[in-house]
LOKOL-104891 format. One record per residue: x, y, z of N, C-alpha, C in turn; residue number from 0. Coordinates in steps of 0.2 Angstrom, whole numbers, plus 5000, padded with zeros to 4 digits. Example, Ala and Ser with C-alpha at 12.3 -4.5 7.8 and 13.67 -1.06 7.14 Angstrom:
  neast  nnorth   nup  caeast  canorth  caup  ceast  cnorth   cup  seq
   5066    4972  5039    5062     4978  5039   5066    4984  5039    0
   5064    4989  5035    5068     4995  5036   5064    5000  5039    1
This chain:
  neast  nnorth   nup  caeast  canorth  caup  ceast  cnorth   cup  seq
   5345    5060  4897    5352     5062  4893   5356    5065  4899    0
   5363    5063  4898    5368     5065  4903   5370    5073  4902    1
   5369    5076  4908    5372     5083  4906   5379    5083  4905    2
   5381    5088  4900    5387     5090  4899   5391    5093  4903    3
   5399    5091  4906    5405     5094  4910   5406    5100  4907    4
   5408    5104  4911    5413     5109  4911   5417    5109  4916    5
   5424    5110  4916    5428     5111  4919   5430    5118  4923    6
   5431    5123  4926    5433     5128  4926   5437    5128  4931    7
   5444    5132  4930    5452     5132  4935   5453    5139  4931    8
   5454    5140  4941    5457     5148  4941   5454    5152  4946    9
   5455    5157  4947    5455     5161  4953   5452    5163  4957   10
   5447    5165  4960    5440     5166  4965   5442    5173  4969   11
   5439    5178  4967    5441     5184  4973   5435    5185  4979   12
   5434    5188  4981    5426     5190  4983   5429    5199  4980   13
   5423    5201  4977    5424     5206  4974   5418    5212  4980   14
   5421    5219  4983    5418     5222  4988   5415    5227  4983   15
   5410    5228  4981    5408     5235  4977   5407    5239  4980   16
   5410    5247  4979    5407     5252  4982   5406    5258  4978   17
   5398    5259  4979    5397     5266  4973   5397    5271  4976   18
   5401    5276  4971    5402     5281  4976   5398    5286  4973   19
   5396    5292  4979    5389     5297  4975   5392    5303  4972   20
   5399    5304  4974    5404     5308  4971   5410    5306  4964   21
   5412    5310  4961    5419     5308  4959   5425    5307  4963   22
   5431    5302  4962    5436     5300  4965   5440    5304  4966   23
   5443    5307  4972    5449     5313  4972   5453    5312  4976   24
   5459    5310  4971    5465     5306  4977   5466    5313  4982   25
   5468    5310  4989    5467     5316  4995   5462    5316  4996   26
   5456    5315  4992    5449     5319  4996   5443    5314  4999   27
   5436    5316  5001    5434     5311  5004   5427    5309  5000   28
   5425    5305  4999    5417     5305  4997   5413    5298  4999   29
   5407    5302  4998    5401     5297  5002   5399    5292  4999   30
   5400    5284  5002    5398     5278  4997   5388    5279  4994   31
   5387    5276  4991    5378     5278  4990   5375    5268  4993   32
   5380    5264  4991    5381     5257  4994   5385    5252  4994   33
   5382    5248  4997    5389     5241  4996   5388    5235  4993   34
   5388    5233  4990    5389     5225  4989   5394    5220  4986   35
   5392    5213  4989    5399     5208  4988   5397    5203  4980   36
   5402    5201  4979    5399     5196  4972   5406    5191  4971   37
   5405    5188  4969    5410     5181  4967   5415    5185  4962   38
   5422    5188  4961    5424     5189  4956   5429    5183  4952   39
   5430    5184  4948    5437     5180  4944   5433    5177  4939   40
   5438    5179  4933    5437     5174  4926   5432    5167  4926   41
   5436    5163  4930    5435     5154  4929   5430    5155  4934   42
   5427    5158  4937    5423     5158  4944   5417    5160  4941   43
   5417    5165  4938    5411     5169  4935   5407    5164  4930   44
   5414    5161  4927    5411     5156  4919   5409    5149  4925   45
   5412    5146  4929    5409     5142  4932   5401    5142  4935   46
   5399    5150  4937    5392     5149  4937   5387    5151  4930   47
   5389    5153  4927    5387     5153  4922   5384    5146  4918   48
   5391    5143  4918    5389     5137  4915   5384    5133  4918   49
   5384    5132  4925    5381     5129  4930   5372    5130  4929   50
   5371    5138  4928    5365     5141  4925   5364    5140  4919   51
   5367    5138  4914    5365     5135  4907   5363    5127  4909   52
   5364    5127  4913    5362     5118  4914   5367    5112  4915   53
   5371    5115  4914    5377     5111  4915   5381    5109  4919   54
   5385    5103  4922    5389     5099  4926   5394    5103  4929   55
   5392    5108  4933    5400     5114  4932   5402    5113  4937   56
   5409    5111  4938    5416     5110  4941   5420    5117  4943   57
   5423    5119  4947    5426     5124  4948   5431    5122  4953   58
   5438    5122  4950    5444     5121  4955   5450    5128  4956   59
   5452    5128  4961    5454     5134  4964   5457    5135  4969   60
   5459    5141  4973    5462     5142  4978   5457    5146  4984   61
   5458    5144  4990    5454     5148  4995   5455    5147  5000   62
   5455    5150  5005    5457     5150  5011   5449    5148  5018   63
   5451    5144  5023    5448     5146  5027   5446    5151  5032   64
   5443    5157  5029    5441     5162  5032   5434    5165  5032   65
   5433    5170  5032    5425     5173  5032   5423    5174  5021   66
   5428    5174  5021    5429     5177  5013   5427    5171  5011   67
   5433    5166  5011    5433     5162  5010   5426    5156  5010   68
   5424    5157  5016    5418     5153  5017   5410    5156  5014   69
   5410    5163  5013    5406     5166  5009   5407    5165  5002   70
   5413    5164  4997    5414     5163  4993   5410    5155  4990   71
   5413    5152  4994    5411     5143  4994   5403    5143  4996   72
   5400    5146  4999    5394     5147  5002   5387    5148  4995   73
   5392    5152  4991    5387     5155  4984   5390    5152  4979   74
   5395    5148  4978    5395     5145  4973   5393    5139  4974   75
   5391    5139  4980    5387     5130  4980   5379    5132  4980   76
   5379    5139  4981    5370     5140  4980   5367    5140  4972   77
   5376    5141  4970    5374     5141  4962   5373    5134  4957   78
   5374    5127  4962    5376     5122  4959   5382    5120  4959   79
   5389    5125  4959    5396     5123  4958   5397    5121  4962   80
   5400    5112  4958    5404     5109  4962   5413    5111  4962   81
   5414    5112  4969    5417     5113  4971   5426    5108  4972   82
   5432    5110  4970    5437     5106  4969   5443    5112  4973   83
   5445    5113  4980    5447     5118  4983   5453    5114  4985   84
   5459    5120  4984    5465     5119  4986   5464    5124  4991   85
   5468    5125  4997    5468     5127  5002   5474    5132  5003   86
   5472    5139  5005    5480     5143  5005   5477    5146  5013   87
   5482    5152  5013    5480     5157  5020   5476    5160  5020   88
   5475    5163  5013    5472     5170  5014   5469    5171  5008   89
   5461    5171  5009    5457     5171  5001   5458    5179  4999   90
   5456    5179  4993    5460     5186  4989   5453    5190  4990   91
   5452    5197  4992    5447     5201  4993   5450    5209  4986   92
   5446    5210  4982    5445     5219  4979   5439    5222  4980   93
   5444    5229  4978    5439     5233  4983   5435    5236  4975   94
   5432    5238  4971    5429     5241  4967   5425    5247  4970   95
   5428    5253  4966    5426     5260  4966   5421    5259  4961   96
   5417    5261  4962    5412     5263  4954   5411    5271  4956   97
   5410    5275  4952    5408     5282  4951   5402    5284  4949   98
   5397    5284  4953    5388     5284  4950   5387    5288  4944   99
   5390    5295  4945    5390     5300  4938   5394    5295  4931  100
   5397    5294  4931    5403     5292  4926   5401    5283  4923  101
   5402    5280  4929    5399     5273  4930   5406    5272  4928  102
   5412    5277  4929    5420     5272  4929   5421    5267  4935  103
   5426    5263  4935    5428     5258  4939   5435    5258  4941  104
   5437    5259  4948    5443     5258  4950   5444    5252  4955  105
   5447    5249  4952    5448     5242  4955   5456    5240  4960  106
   5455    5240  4967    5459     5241  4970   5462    5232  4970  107
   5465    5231  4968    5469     5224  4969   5470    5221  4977  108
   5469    5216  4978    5475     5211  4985   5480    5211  4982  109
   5485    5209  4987    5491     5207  4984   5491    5199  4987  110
   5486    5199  4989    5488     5191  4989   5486    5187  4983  111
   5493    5181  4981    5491     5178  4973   5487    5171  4975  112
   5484    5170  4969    5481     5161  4969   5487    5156  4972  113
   5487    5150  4974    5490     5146  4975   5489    5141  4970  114
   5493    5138  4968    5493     5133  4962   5489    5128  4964  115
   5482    5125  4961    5480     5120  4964   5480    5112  4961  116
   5479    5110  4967    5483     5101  4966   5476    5098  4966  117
   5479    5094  4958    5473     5090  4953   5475    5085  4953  118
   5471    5078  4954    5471     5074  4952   5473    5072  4941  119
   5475    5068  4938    5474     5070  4931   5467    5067  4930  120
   5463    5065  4934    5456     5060  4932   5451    5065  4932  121
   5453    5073  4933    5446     5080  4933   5450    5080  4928  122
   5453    5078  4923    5453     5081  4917   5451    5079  4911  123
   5448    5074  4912    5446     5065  4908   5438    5067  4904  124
   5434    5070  4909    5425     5071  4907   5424    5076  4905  125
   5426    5082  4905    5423     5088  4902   5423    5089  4895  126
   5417    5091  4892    5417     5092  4884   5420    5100  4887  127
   5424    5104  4890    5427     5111  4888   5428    5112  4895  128
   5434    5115  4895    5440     5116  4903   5440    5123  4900  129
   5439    5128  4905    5440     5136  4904   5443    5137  4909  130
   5449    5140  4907    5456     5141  4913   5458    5149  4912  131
   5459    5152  4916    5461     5158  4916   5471    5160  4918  132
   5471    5164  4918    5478     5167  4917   5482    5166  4925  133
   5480    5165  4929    5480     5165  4937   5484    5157  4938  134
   5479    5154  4934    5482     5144  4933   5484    5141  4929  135
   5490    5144  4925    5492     5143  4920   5498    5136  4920  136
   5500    5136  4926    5503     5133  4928   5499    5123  4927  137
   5494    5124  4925    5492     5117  4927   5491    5117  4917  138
   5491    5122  4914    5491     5120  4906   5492    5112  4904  139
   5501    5110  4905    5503     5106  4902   5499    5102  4902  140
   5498    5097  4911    5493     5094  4913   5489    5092  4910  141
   5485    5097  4910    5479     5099  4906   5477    5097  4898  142
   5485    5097  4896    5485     5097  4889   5486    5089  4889  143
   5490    5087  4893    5492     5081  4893   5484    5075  4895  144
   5482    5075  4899    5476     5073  4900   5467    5073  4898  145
   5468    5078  4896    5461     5079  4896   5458    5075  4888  146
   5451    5075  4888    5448     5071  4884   5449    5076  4874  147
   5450    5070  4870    5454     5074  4865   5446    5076  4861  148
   5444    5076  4864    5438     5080  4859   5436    5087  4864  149
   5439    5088  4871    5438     5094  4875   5439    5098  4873  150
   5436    5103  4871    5439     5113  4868   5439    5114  4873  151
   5445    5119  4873    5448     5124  4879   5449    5131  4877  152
   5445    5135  4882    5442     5142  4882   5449    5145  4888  153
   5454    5149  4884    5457     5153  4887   5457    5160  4890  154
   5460    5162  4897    5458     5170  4897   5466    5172  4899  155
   5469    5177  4894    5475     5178  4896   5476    5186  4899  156
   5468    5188  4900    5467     5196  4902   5471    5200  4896  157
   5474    5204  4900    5482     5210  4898   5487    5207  4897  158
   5490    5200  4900    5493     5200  4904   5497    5197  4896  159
   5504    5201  4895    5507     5198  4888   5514    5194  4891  160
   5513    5188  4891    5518     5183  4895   5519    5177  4888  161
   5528    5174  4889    5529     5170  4885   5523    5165  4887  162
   5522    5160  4891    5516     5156  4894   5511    5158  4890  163
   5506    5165  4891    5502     5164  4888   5500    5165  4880  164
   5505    5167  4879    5508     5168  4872   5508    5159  4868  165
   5511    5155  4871    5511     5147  4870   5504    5145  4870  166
   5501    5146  4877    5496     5143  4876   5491    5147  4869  167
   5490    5151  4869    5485     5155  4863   5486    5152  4855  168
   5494    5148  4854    5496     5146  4850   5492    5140  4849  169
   5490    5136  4856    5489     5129  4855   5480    5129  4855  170
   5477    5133  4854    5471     5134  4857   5467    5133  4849  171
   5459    5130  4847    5458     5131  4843   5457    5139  4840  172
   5453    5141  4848    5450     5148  4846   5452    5151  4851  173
   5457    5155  4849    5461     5159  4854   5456    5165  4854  174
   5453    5170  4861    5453     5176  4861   5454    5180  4864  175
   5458    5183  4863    5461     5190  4866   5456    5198  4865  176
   5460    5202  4873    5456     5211  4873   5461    5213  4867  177
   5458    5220  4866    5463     5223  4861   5469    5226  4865  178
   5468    5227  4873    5472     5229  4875   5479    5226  4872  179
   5478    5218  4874    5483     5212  4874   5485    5215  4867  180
   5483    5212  4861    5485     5216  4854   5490    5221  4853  181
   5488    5228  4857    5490     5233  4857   5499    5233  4862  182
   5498    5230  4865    5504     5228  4872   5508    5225  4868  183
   5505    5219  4865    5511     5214  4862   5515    5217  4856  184
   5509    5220  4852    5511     5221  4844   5516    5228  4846  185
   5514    5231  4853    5517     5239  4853   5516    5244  4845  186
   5510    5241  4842    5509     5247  4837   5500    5248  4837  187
   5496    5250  4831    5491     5251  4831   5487    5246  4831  188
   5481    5246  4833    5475     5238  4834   5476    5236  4827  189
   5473    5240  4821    5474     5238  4814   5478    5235  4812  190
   5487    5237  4815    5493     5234  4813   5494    5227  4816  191
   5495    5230  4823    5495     5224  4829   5489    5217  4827  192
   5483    5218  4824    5480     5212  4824   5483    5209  4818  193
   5486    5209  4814    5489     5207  4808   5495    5203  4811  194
   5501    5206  4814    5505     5204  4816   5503    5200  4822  195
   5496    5199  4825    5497     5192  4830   5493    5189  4826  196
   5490    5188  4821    5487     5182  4817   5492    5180  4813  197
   5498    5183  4810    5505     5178  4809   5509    5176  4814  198
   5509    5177  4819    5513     5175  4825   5507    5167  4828  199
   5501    5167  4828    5497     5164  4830   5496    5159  4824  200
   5496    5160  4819    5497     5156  4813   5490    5153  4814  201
   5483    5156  4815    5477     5154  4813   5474    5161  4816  202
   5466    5159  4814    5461     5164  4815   5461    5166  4821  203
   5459    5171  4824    5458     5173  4833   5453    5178  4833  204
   5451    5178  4839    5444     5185  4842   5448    5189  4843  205
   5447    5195  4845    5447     5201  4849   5441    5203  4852  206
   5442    5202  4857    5435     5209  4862   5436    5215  4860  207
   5432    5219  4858    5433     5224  4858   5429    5230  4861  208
   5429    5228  4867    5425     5232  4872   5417    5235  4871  209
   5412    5240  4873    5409     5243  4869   5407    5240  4861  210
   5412    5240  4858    5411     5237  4851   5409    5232  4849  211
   5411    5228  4851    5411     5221  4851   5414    5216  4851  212
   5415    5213  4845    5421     5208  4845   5424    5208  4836  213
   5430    5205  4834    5433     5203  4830   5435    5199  4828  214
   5434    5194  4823    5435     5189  4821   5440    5191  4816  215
   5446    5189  4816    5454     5191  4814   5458    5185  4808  216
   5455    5185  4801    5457     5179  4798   5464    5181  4795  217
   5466    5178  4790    5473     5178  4787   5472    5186  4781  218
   5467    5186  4779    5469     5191  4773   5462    5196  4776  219
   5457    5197  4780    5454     5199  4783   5451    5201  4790  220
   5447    5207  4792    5443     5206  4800   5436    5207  4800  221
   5433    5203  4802    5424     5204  4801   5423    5206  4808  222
   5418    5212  4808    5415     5215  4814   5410    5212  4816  223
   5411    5209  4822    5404     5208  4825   5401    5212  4830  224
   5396    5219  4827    5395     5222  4832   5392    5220  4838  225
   5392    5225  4843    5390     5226  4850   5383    5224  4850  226
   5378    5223  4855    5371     5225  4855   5371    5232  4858  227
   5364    5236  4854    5363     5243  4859   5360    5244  4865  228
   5366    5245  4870    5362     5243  4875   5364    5252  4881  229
   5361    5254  4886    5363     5258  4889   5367    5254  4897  230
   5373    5253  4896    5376     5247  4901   5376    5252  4911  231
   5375    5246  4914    5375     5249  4920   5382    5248  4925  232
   5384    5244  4923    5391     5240  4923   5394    5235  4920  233
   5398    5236  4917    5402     5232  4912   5409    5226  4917  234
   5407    5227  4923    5413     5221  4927   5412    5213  4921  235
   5417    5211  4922    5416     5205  4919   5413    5202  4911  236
   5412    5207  4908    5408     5206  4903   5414    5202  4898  237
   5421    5203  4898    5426     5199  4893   5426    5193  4896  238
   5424    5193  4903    5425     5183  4906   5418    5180  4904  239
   5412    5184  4905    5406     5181  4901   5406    5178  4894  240
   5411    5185  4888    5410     5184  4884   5415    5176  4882  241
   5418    5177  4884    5424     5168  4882   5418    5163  4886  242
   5416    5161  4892    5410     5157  4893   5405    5154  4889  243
   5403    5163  4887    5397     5162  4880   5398    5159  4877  244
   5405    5162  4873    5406     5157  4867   5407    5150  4868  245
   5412    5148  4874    5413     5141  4874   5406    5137  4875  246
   5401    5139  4876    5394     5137  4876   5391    5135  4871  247
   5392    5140  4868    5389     5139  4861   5392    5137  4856  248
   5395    5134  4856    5400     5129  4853   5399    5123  4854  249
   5399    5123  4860    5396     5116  4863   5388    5113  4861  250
   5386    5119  4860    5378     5117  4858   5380    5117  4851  251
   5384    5116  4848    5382     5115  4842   5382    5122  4838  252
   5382    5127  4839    5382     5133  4834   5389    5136  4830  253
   5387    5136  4824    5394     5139  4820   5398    5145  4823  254
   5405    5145  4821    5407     5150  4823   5406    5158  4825  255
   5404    5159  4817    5399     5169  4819   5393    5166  4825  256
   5388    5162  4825    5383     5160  4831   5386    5161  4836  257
   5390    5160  4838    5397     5158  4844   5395    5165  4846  258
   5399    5169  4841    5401     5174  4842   5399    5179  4843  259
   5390    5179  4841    5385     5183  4841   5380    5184  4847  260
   5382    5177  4851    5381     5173  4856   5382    5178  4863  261
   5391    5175  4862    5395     5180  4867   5394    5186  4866  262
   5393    5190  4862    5391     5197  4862   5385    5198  4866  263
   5379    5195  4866    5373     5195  4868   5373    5194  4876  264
   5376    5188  4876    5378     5188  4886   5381    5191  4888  265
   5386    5196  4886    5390     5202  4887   5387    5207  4888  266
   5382    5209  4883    5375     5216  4883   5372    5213  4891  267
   5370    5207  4891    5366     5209  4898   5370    5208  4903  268
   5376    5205  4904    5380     5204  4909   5380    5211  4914  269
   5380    5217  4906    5382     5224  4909   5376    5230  4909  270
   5369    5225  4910    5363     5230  4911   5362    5229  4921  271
   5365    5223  4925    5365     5223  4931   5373    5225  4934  272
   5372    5227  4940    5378     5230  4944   5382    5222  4946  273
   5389    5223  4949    5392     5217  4950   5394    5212  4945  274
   5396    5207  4949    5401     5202  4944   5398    5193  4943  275
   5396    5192  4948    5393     5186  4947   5386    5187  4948  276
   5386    5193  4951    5377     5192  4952   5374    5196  4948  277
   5377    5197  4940    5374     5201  4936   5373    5195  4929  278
   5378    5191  4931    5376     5184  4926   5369    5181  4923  279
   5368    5183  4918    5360     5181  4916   5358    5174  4916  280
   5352    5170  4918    5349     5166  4917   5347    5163  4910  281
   5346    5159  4906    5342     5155  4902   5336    5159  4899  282
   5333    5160  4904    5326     5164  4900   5328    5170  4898  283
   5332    5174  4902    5335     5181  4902   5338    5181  4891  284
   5344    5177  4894    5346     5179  4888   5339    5176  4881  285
   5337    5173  4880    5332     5168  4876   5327    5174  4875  286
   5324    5178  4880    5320     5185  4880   5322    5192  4877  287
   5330    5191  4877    5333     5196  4877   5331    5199  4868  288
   5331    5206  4868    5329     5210  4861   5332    5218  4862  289
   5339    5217  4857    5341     5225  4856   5342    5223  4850  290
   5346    5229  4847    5347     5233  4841   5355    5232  4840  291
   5357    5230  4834    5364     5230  4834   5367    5236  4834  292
   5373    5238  4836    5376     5243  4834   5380    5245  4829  293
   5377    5248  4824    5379     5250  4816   5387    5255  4817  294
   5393    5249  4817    5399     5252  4816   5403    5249  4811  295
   5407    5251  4811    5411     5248  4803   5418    5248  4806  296
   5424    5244  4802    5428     5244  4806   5435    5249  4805  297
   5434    5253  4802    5438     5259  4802   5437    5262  4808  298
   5430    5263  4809    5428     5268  4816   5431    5265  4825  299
   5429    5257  4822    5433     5253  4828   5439    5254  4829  300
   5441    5255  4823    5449     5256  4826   5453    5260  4826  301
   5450    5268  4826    5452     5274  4826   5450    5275  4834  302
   5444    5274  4834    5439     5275  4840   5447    5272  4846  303
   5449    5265  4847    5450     5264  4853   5458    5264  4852  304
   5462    5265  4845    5469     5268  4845   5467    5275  4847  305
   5463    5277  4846    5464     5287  4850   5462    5286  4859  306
   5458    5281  4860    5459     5279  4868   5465    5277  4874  307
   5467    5273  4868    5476     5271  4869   5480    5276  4870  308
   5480    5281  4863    5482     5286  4865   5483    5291  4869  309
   5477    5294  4872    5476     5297  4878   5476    5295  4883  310
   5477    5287  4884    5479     5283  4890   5485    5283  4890  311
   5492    5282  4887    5497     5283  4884   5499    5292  4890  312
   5496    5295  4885    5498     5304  4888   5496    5302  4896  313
   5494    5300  4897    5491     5304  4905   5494    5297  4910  314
């Protein structure tokens, strides 16, 4: 039996982790505890992911000729990923602070951006599902234009509240957005804000909702789908896992809530190892995996993370 495509377009960092054994004090100095490197970006991370589920996995993109660059392409071919590169100056490098007491994250950005990458329209033709992130938005239409009409298409538009990605979210079967998105766009409360982007999107949509879990957003309702209980070690990556997951489980065959109970699930382990692609759980991992859901309701979820916003807001 032929294995099944995935496509994956969008952006490839190398992500530099550093944990630190202090708390962060701008001006001040503190001792790293270690170092390590991982494959960051959305499409990147879901490229091996898919690749470790068994699947035909494609991954096109921008990168450079350099050490970064070359170590980037080095492990994603150790992963399987085949490879589809556009060629720029200078591969993107982040620096990741983690705080070992706290387990917070400060994520120091490149400023260098992805380069738009040059496709043939015939990679758009075989995959049963293209996951394209915010970075490569630019190749949408293309994409919309070409590709196979029974492909589902897995979008990630981060934070990022753009007319573009807004279009796309419109055209998608299962759009799913963070709450932050929600809360940006709607400029009011999650409760409110999820109302007002399910008439603006004129169908049902997800929300991640961090710790919580996730939100399934219909016309006259919001069903919770709790979190697993899990004690997380690192949460990098856990929204780019969670849209993979689902697109996965879809593909195999399981109903929507399944989907969705799914991507919760590879989410919980994504965030019991440190790192971004090397915390990616295998096959057996998740198939083995046994927690406890988390007994919350949805009044609590959406007090809980508008009083977040708001303390984020003040400071």
């Amino acid at each position: 039996m032929a294995k099944k495509q995935v496509l994956s377009i969008g952006e490839v960092v190398l992500d530099e982790t550093v944990v630190l054994k202090d708390s962060l004090v701008v001006g001040g100095k503190s001792d790293s505890q270690e170092v390590s490197y991982s494959v960051g970006g959305p499409s990147a991370c879901a490229s091996i992911f898919f690749a470790k589920m068994g699947y035909c996995s494609v991954f096109a993109t921008s990168l450079a000729k350099d050490k970064e660059g070359y170590w980037i392409k080095e492990n994603l071919e150790r992963f399987k990923v085949k490879l589809v590169i556009t060629y720029q100056s200078k591969t993107q490098k982040n620096i990741v602070l983690v705080q070992l007491q706290s387990g917070i994250r400060t994520i120091v950005k490149d400023s260098v951006k992805s380069k738009l990458v040059e496709l043939t329209t015939d990679i758009y033709k075989q995959p049963q599902l293209i996951y394209l992130d915010r970075h490569q938005v630019g190749v949408f239409d293309q994409l919309l234009t070409y590709k196979n009409d029974e492909a589902l298409i897995i979008f990630d538009p981060s934070v990022e509240v753009s007319l573009k990605n807004l279009l796309i979210l419109k055209q998608l079967d299962y759009p799913i957005v963070p709450w932050e998105f929600v809360v940006c766009w709607s400029k009011d409360r999650l409760e409110v804000g999820s109302s007002k982007l399910r008439r603006f999107l004129k169908k049902d949509y997800i929300i991640t909702v961090a710790e919580f879990g996730a939100l399934l957003v219909k016309e006259n309702s919001v069903k919770v789908f709790p979190a697993y209980d899990i004690k997380p070690v690192d949460v990098l990556g856990a929204g780019d896992i969670f849209r993979a997951a689902f697109g996965y489980a879809l593909l195999e065959r399981k109903t929507l809530d399944q989907a969705i109970d799914f991507a919760n699930k590879v989410s919980a382990l994504q965030c019991l190892k440190k790192g971004n692609s090397s915390a990616i759980p295998n096959k057996s991992e998740i198939e083995g995996f046994r927690a406890n859901l988390k007994q919350l309701d949805l009044k609590t979820i959406f007090i809980s993370l508008n009083q977040y916003n708001y303390e984020k807001q003040k400071t």
